[in-house]
C-alpha positions as CSV (number, residue, x, y, z in Angstrom):
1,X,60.0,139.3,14.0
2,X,58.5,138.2,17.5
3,X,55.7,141.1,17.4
4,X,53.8,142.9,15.7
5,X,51.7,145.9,17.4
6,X,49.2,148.6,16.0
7,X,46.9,150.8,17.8
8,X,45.6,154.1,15.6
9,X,45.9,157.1,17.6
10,X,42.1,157.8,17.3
11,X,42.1,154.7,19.5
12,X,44.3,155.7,22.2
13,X,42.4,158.8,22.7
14,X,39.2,156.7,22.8
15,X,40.6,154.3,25.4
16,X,41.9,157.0,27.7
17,X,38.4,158.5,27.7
18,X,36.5,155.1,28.4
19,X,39.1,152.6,30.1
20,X,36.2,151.1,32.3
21,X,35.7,148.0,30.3
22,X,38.0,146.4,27.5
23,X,37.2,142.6,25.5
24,X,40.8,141.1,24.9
25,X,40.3,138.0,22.6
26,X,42.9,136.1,21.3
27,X,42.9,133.1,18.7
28,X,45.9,130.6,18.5
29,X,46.6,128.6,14.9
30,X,43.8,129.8,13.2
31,X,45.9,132.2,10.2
32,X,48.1,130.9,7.5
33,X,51.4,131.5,10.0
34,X,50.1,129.3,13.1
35,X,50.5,133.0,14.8
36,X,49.1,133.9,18.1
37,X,46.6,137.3,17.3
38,X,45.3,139.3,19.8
39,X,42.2,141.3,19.5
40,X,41.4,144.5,22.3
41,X,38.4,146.1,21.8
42,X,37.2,149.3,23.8
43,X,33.4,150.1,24.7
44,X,31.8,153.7,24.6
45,X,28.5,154.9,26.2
46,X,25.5,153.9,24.2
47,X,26.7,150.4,23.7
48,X,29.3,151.2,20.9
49,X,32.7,149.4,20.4
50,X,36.2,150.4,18.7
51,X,39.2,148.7,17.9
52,X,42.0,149.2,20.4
53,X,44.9,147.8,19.7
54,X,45.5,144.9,17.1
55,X,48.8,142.5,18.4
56,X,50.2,139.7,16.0
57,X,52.8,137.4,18.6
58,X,54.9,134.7,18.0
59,X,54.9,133.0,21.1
60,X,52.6,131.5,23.6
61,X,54.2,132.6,26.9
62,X,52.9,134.3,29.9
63,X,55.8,136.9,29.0
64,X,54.6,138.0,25.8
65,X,51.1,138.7,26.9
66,X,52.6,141.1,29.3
67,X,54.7,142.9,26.8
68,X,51.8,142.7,24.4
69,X,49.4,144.5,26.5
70,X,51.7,147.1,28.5
């Protein structure tokens, strides 16, 4: 398996309503797998946040951030 991707559908609603500002965070090594886990969070009006899209990858390259975030 070379990816794993989740969004909710709450979540794309959200982000097609407020696409102005995303936070894309990604950690490398730091799970039991050594796998590359990419975190994109959304914000609302009136400071809130939600959780857009949750991406599990298991490689490195320039390539799969592209597929990852398409």
């Amino acid at each position: 398996m070379t990816y794993i991707f989740y969004a909710h559908s709450i979540s794309l609603n959200l982000i097609c309503m407020n696409q102005k500002v995303l936070l894309i965070n990604d950690t490398y090594k730091t799970n039991k797998y050594w796998i590359l886990f990419i975190y994109v969070v959304g914000f609302m009006a009136f400071n809130s946040s939600f959780t857009m899209v949750l991406v599990f990858m298991a490689s490195k390259e320039v390539g799969s951030y592209w597929i990852a975030l398409e």
